[in-house]
C-alpha positions in Angstrom: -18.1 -37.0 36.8 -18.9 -37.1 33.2 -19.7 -40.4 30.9 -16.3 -40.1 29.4 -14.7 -39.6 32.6 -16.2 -42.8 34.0 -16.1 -45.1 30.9 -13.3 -47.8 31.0 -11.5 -47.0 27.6 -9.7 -50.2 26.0 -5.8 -49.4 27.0 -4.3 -47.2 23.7 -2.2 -49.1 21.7 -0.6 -47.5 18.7 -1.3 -50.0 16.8 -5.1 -49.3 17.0 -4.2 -45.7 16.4 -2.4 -46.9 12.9 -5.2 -49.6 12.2 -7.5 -46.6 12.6 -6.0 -44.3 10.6 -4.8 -46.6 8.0 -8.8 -47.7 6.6 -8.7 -43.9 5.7 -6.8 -45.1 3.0 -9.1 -46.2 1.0 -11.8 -44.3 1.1 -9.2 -41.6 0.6 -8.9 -42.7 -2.4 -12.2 -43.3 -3.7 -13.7 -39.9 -2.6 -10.5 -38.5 -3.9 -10.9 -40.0 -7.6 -14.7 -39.1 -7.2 -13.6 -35.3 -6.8 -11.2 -35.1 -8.4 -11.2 -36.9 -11.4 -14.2 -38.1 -12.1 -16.0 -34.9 -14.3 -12.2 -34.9 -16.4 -12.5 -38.9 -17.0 -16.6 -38.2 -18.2 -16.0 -34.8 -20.0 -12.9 -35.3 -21.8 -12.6 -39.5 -21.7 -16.9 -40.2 -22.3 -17.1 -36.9 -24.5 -19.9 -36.6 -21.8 -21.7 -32.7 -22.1 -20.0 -30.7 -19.0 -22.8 -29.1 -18.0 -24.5 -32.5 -17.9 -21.5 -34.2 -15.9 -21.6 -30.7 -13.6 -25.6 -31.6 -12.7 -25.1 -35.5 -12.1 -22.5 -35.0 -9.5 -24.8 -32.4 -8.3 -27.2 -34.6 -7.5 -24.5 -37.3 -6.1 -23.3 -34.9 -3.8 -27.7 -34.3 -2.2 -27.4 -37.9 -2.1 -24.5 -38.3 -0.1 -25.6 -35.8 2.1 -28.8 -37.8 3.0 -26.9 -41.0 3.6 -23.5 -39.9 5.9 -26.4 -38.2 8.5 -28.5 -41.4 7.7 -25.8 -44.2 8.7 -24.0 -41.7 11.5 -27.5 -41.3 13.4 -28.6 -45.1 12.6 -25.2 -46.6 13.5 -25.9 -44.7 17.5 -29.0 -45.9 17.8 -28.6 -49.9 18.6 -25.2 -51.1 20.6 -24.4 -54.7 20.6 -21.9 -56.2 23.2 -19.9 -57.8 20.7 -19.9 -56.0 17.7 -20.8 -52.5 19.1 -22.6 -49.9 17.0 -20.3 -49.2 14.3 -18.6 -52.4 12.9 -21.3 -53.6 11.2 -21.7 -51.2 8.8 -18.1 -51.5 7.7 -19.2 -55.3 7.4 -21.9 -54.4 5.0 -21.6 -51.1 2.7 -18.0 -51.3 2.3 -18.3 -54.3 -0.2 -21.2 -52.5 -2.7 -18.7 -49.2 -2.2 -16.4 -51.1 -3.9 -18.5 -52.5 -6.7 -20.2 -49.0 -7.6 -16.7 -47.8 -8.1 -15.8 -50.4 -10.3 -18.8 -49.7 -12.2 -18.6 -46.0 -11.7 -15.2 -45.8 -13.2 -15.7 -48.8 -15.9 -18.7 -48.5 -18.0 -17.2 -49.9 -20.9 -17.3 -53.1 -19.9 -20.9 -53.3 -19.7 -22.4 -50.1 -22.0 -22.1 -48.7 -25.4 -20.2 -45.6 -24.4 -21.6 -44.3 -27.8 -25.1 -44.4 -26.4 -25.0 -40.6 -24.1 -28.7 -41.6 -22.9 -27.1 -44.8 -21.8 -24.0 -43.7 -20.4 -25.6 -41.0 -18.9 -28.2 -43.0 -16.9 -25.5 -44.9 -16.1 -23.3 -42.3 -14.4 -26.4 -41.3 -12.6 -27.5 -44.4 -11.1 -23.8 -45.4 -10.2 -22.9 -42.4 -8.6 -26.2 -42.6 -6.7 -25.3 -46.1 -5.2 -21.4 -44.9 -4.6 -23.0 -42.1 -2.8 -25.3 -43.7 -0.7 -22.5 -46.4 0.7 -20.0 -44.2 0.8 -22.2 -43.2 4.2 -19.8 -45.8 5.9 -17.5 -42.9 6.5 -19.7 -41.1 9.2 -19.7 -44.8 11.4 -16.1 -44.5 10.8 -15.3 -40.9 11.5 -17.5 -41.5 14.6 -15.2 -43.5 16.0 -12.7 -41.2 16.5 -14.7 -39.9 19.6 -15.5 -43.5 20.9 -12.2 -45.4 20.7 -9.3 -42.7 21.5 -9.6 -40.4 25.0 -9.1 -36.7 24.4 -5.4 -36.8 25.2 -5.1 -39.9 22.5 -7.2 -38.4 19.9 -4.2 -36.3 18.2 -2.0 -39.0 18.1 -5.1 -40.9 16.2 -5.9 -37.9 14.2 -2.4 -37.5 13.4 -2.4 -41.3 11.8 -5.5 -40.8 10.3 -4.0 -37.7 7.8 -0.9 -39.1 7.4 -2.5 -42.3 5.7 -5.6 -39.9 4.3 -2.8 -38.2 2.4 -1.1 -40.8 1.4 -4.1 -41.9 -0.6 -4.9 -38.5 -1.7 -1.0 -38.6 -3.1 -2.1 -41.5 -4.8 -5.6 -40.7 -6.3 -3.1 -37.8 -7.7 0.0 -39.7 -9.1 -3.3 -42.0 -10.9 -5.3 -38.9 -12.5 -2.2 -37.3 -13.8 -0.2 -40.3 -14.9 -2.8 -43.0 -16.0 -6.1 -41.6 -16.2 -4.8 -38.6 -19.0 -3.5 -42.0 -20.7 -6.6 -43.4 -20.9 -8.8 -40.6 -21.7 -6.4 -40.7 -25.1 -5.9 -44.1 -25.7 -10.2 -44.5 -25.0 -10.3 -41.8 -28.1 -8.7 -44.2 -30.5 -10.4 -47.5 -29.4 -12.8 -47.2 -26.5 -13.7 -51.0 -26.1 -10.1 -51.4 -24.6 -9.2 -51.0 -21.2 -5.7 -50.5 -20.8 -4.2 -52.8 -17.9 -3.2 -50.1 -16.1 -6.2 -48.5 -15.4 -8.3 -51.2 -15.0 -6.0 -53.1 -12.4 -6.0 -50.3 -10.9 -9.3 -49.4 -10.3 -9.9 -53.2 -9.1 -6.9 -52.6 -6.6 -8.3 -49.1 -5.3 -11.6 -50.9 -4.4 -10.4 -54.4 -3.3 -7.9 -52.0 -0.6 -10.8 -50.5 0.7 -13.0 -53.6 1.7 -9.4 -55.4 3.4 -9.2 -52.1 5.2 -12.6 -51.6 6.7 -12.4 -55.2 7.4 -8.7 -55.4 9.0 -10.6 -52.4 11.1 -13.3 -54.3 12.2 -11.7 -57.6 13.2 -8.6 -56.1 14.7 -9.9 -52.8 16.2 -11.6 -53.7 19.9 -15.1 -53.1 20.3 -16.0 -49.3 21.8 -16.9 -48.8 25.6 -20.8 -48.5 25.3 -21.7 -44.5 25.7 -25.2 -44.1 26.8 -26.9 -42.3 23.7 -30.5 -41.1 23.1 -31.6 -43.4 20.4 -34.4 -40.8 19.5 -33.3 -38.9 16.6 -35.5 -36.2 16.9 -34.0 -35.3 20.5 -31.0 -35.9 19.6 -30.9 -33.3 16.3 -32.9 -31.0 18.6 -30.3 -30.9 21.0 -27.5 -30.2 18.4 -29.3 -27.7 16.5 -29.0 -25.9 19.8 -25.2 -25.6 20.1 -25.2 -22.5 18.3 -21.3 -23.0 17.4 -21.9 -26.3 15.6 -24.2 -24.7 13.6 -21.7 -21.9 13.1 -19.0 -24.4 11.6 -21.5 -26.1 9.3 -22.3 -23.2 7.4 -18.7 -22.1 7.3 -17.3 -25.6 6.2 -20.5 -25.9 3.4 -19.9 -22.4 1.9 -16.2 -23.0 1.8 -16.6 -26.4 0.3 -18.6 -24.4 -2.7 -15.0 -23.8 -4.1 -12.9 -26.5 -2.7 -15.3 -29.0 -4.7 -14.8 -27.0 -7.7 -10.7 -26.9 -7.4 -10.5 -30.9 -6.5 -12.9 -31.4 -9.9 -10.9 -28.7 -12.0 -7.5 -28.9 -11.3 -6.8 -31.3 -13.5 -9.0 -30.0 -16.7 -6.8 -27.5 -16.0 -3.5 -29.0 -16.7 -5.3 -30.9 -18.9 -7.3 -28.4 -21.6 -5.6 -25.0 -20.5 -1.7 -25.7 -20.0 -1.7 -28.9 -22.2 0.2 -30.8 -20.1 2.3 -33.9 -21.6 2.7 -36.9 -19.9 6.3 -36.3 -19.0 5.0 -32.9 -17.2 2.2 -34.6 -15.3 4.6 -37.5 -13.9 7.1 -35.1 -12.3 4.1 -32.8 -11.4 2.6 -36.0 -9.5 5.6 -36.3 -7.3 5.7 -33.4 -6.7 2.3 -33.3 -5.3 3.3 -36.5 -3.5 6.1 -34.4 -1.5 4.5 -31.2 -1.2 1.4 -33.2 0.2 3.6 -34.3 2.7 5.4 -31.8 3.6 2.0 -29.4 4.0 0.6 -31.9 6.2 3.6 -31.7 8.6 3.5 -27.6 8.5 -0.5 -27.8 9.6 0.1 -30.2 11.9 2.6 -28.4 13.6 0.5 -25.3 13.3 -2.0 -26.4 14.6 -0.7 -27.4 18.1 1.4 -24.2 18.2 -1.0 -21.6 17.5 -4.5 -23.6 17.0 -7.2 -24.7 14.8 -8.7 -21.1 14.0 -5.9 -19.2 13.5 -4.5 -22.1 11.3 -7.9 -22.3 9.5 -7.2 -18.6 8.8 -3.9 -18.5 7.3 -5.1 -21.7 4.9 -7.9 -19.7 3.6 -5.0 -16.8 3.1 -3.2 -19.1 0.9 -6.0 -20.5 -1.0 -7.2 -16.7 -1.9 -4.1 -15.8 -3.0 -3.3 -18.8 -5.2 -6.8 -19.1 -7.1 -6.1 -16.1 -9.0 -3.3 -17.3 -10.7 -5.4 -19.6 -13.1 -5.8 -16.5 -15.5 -2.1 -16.6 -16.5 -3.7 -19.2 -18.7 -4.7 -16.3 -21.0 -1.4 -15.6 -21.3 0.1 -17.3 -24.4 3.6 -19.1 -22.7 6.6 -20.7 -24.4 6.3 -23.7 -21.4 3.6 -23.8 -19.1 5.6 -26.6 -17.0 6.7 -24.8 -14.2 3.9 -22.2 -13.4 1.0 -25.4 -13.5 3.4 -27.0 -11.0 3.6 -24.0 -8.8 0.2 -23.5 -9.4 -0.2 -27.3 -7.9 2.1 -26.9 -5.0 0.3 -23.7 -3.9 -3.1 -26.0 -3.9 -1.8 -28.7 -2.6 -0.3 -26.3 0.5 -4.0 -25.1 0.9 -5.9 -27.8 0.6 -4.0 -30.1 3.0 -4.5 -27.4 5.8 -8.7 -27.6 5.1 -8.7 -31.1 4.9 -6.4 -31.6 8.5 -8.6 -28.7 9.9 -12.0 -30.2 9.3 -11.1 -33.6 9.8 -10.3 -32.7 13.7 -12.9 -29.8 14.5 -16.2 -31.9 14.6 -14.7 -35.0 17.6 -13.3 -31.9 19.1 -17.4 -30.1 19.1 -18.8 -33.2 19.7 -16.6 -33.9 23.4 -17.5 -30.4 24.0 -20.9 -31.0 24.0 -20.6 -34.2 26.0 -18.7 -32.5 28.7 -22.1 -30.2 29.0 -24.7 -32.9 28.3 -23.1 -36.0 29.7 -24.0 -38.1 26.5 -21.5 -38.3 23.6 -23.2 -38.1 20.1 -20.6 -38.7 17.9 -22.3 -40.5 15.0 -25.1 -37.4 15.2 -22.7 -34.9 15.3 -20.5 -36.1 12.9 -23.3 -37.3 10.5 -25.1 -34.0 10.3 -22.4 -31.6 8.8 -22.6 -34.5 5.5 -26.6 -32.5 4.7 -24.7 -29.1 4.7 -21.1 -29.7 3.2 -22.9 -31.8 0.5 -25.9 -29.6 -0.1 -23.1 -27.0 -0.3 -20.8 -29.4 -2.4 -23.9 -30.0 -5.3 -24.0 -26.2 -5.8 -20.2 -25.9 -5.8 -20.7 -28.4 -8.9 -23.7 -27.3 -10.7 -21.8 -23.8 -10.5 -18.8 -26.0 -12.3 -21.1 -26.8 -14.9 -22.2 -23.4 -15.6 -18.6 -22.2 -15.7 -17.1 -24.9 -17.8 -20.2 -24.0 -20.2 -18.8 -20.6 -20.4 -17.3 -19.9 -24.7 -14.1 -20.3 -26.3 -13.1 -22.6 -22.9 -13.1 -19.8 -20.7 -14.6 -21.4 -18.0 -11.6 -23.3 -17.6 -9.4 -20.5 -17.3 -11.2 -17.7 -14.9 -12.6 -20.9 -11.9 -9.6 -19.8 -9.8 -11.1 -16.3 -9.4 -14.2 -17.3 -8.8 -13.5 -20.0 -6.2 -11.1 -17.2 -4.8 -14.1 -15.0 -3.7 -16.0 -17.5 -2.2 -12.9 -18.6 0.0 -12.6 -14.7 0.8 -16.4 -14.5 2.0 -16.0 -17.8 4.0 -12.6 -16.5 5.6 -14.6 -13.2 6.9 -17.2 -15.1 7.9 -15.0 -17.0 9.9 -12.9 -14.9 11.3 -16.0 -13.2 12.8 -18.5 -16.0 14.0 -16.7 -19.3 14.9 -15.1 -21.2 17.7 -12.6 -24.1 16.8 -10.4 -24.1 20.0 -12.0 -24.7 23.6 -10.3 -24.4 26.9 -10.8 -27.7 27.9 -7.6 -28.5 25.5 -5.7 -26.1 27.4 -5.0 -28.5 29.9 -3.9 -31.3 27.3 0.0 -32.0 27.2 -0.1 -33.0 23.5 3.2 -32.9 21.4 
């Protein structure tokens, strides 16, 4: 009998399930903004050189690649009977991840924003900190594989999107509706905040730290998996399942476009289709639905036909969508509804890669335990953060050099570009990985 088969699992409630999922939330949220909004709120709202903003977020994604492996191998190394090996770091970096946000996203109410030097040491150090604590995620994503049994972990998984989504919906209805405000309004007096964005910045972090905490207090502590402590074994071990290794690479090399398309979408309705605010409201909710809706459609897809083949047709879409940027050559009367088609088709793709990956490494990781008897879920979820990120800083030094591109074309021909890289990682694959195992077979999961 293996250790998961003999461990005595807290009964499932669904409430755990949605406490769980629902601290995705935040962080949702906060990554989200970090993505996705953060090089159009420093290039067009700072005035902040492109190429300069490309390199710093560069740099915060090596960062955050050190500290998710850091905190997931750290957080398996010591259990404690009454707080486990996870909850305190929920206790302690989800607080400072709030504050480097604020400060990440608010510089004007410390700096000169006048001063680039200034502003530009600023965004470094700031992004650096957010980076670093924003390791909290890789204790948290571990505990998918600790708190729900296989035939739970769907239903968990399932939460978890739904709520993830909900506060990517949200980072989206903010960028489009009050962060293109602000980057005018900031134009004309820069020493005012308006309310609305700085309310809501405080709210996006203050959320975070009730949710990690509401997780921590009401979530019972994990059963106590026996795990090597010494890290060394433990990566030596993992660097052996040749499949794991497999899905890294492919998730890394894919993630060289998807972290250009969550930086540029907006610079693209933005600088390119000169979107009004009317157009980015109704664009919003329509994000809002289509993110829904999406997330329903992979869901069921993946229980009908599975992860890979899923995984394939999302990169289909993705390729054939990214193309479409160039129309913005073309000189149009109204470029309302082809930017919200253009979003829709995005928002299809990029719900499917972000339901995929969110399930594929528990799933490796209880593969591995049903062959080694130990359950490294911190390890194995930590680990893939040194690739995807190293991955993610090219993706964005690569935005840098586009955007730097004359005459704004880099704005315009991304979508190609990001179009051929999803086209190498589909191939690749198509050819070399393993996302469905038939240990699931036997699950009864609707």
């Amino acid at each position: 009998m293996n250790q998961i088969e003999s461990v005595k699992w807290p009964e499932f409630k669904r409430r755990f399930s949605i406490i769980f999922g629902v601290s995705k939330l935040g962080a949702s949220i906060m990554m989200g903004l970090a993505d996705f909004a953060l090089a159009t709120l420093y290039i067009v709202g700072y005035q902040l050189n492109p190429f300069l903003v490309g390199s710093v977020m560069s740099i915060g994604k090596m960062v955050i690649a050190a500290s998710q492996f850091f905190f997931g191998w750290i957080s398996d190394a010591k259990y404690t009977h009454h707080w486990g090996r996870r909850k305190p770091y929920f206790i302690i970096l989800s607080p400072i991840l709030a504050i480097a946000f604020f400060f990440l996203l608010l510089p004007t109410l410390i700096i000169d924003i006048h001063d680039v030097s200034g502003l530009a040491t600023w965004f470094l150090i700031w992004i650096i900190i957010f980076n670093i604590t924003y390791g909290v995620t890789s204790p948290y994503q571990s505990w998918m594989a600790e708190q729900f049994r296989v035939d739970k972990r769907p239903i968990a998984v399932q939460d978890q999107n739904i709520f993830g989504f909900i506060g990517t919906a949200i980072m989206a209805v903010f960028s489009m509706i009050v962060l293109t405000g602000f980057n005018e309004k900031i134009q004309v007096n820069p020493q005012v905040i308006p309310p609305e964005f700085l309310y809501s910045v405080f709210a996006f972090g203050i959320i975070t730290v009730v949710l990690f905490y509401m997780l921590t207090f009401l979530m019972p502590t994990e059963p106590h998996f026996k795990i090597q402590p010494n890290m060394f074994k433990n990566l030596k071990i993992i660097l052996k399942n040749k499949n794991y290794i497999l899905v890294c690479i492919m998730q890394g090399t894919a993630s060289i476009a998807w972290i250009q398309v969550g930086s540029l979408v907006l610079l693209y309705l933005t600088v390119v289709l000169h979107f009004e605010s009317t157009f980015y409201i109704v664009t919003a909710a329509c994000f809002v639905l289509g993110i829904m809706v999406f997330l329903y459609i992979w869901r069921k897809g993946m229980q009908k036909i599975g992860k890979k083949r899923s995984l394939m047709y999302m990169y289909i879409v993705g390729i054939l969508i990214l193309p479409f940027s160039l129309i913005g050559l073309i000189p149009m009367a109204s470029t309302f509804l082809f930017g919200l088609l253009f979003i829709l088709g995005l928002a299809g793709a990029m719900a499917g890669w972000f339901m995929i990956t969110g399930v594929m490494y528990p799933d490796i990781a209880e593969d591995d335990e049903k062959i080694t008897g130990e359950l490294r879920a911190g390890i194995y979820i930590g680990f893939p953060s040194i690739t995807l990120n190293l991955f993610q800083a090219v993706g964005l030094f690569l935005m840098g050099v586009i955007l730097g591109l004359p005459q704004n074309l880099g704005y315009i021909v991304w979508g190609p570009i990001c179009s051929v890289i999803l086209l190498v990682s589909y191939l690749y694959s198509k050819k070399f990985i393993k996302l469905d195992f038939d240990w699931e077979k036997t699950l009864n999961i609707k």
